[in-house]
Phi, psi and omega in degrees: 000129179266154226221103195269324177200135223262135177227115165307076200280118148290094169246122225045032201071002176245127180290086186271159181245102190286115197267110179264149195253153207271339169207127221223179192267114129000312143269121179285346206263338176265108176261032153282123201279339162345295205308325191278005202267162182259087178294314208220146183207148179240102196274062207268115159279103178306129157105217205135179124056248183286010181225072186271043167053218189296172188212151181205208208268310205254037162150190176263127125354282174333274206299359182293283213302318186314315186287339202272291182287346157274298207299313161305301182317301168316307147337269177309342170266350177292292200254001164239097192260052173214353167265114175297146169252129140255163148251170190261324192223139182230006182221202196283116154209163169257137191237112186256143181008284167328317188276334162311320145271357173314296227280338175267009167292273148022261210294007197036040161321146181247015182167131165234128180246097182285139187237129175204123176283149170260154164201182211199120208282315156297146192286318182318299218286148170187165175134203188226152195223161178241191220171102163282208186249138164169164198270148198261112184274332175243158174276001171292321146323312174277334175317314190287311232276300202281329139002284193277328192287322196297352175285078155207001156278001167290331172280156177288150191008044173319329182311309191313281194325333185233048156071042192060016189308143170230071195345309238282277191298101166298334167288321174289330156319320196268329172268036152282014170298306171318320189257048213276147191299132161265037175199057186303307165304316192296303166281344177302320190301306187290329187317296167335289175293005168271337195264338162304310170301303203291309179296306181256352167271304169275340157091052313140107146315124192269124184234030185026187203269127163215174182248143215186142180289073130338047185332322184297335185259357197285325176275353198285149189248026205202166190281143182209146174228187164245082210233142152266121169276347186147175195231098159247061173248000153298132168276331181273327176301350183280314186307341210252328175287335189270343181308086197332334151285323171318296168336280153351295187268326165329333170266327175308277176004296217258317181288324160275009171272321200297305185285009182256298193298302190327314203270329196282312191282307175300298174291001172256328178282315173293321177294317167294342144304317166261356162281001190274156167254115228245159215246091184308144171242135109353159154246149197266116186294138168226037208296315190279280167009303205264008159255026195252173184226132180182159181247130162263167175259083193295131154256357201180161163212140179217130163316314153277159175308141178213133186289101211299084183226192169292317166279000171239356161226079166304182174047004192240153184258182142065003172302084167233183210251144152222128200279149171201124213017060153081008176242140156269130177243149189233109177262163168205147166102167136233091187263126184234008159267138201248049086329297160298337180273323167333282168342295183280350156282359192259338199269306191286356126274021156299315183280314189221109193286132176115296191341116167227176218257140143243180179199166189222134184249119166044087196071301250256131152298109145232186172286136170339305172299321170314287180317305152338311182280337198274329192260331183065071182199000000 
């Protein structure tokens, strides 16, 4: 059994050793060995309808990714007949940003894959790149980032929807630094194997796995990439995308990382699901805690009560419940360093597909930035 980190609790006066498990069932409530499998992939052609993204002599950025994203899709239902195909969109329409991740929440995707053509005021640049959830480290990263993000001025009272986000505003690109993907490892793994694919199968200029503020990824709850297929302000990359073959391999590509990750994931996840040992904890009272300022981890909400033990949050210190419009919400840690609670979101959405940073001020629920701002870390 692999193991990602040994973390050390002091309770009760005794020094314990918490065994974090390194991949877990998705539902802990379930013991159906099903769970650990990649069930369900959310196939997003970017733009759409009134928005037909880069534009170049012989066509729209829309129709590449669209023809791109059935082709895939087709694939994956061809030789994996144990995976849902969604789409986000399957004809010319505009689907906005938000709703995009909606539709993979919705469905409990277990991936999302957004399809996008690149382009460039020079003719030169080409080849094909992936994109993760992540603060845009170049200025070429942000550049690509805010491109694609400006289609929400197309949408209606895009500010409400996106906390007042301003495509626009570098400052608004950069404090998605707060909102960094929580499954970060997971797509960088697929990412790789889409650039791998792309570089040695299709003979692809490898323009490599990078990080970048995405709005389409910001809400998604699931390993989510982004792929630029290619630049078409290239004339010849262009010529090669609008190409019923180009598409073509361009989708295999992509279809076949999907069944490499898909395979990498289910046999790395299963020896561990049938190897786990699960460690008894006490739970740590955290009654003086909740008059504190602190960030926590929501793992979960139910309708119902759920018994706060070992078999139903293994491995976790620090769990307690909070009722809310009539939902039991399930939390763990009070943490007031936000490096460490970071540290600790890498181990615990793993376990608990979803599990994101929160944060309480004297009870009171706020948000992780809030807390950020009140502690100054």
């Amino acid at each position: 059994m692999q193991l990602t980190n040994i973390i050390r609790i002091k309770i009760n006066g005794f020094l314990i050793l918490l065994l974090v498990i390194s991949l877990i069932s998705n539902n802990i409530f379930s013991q159906n060995n099903d769970e650990y499998k990649i069930k369900t992939v959310v196939i997003d052609a970017g733009h759409g309808g009134k928005d037909p993204g880069a534009v170049c002599k012989i066509g729209y950025e829309k129709d590449i990714v669209l023809s791109i994203a059935l082709k895939l899709g087709e694939y994956i239902k061809e030789n994996l007949k144990d995976v849902k195909v969604i789409y986000t969109r399957d004809t010319d329409v505009f689907v906005e940003l938000h709703k995009r991740a909606k539709i993979a929440n919705t469905n409990k995707a277990d991936l999302f894959i957004s399809l996008h053509a690149n382009a460039n005021e020079s003719q030169k640049p080409y080849g094909s790149e992936t994109f993760v959830m992540g603060l845009s480290k170049t200025s070429s990263n942000l550049a690509v980032a805010k491109k694609e993000n400006a289609v929400v001025l197309k949408e209606d009272d895009y500010q409400a929807q996106y906390d007042g986000f301003d495509p626009n505003s570098i400052e608004g690109n950069i404090i998605f630094s707060l909102y960094q993907n929580m499954f970060l490892s997971q797509s960088l793994d697929f990412s790789g194997r889409v650039q791998t694919q792309f570089r040695e199968r299709v003979g692809r200029h490898d323009r490599g796995v990078k990080q970048a503020n995405f709005l389409v990824l910001w809400k998604t709850t699931m390993p989510s990439v982004l792929v630029e297929v290619g630049f078409i302000s290239n004339p010849k990359e262009a010529k090669f995308l609008f190409s019923e073959q180009g598409q073509d391999y361009i989708a295999s590509a992509i279809f076949r990382a999907f069944r490499d990750y898909k395979e990498s994931f289910e046999k790395n996840n299963k020896q561990t699901y049938t190897a786990i040992t699960q460690v008894a904890v006490p739970n740590d009272s955290v009654k003086e805690k909740q008059k504190e300022t602190f960030y926590s981890i929501q793992l979960l909400s139910s309708s119902k009560q759920i018994t706060i033990n070992n078999k139903n949050f293994p491995g976790l210190t620090e769990v307690f419940e909070k009722e809310e419009l009539g939902m039991y919400k399930y939390y763990c840690y009070t943490i007031t360093n936000y490096k460490e609670i970071k540290n600790l979101q890498n181990n615990v959405n793993i376990n608990f597909k979803g599990a994101f940073i929160v944060g309480f001020d004297h009870g009171k629920k706020i948000s992780a930035i809030e807390v950020k701002k009140k502690l100054k870390n």
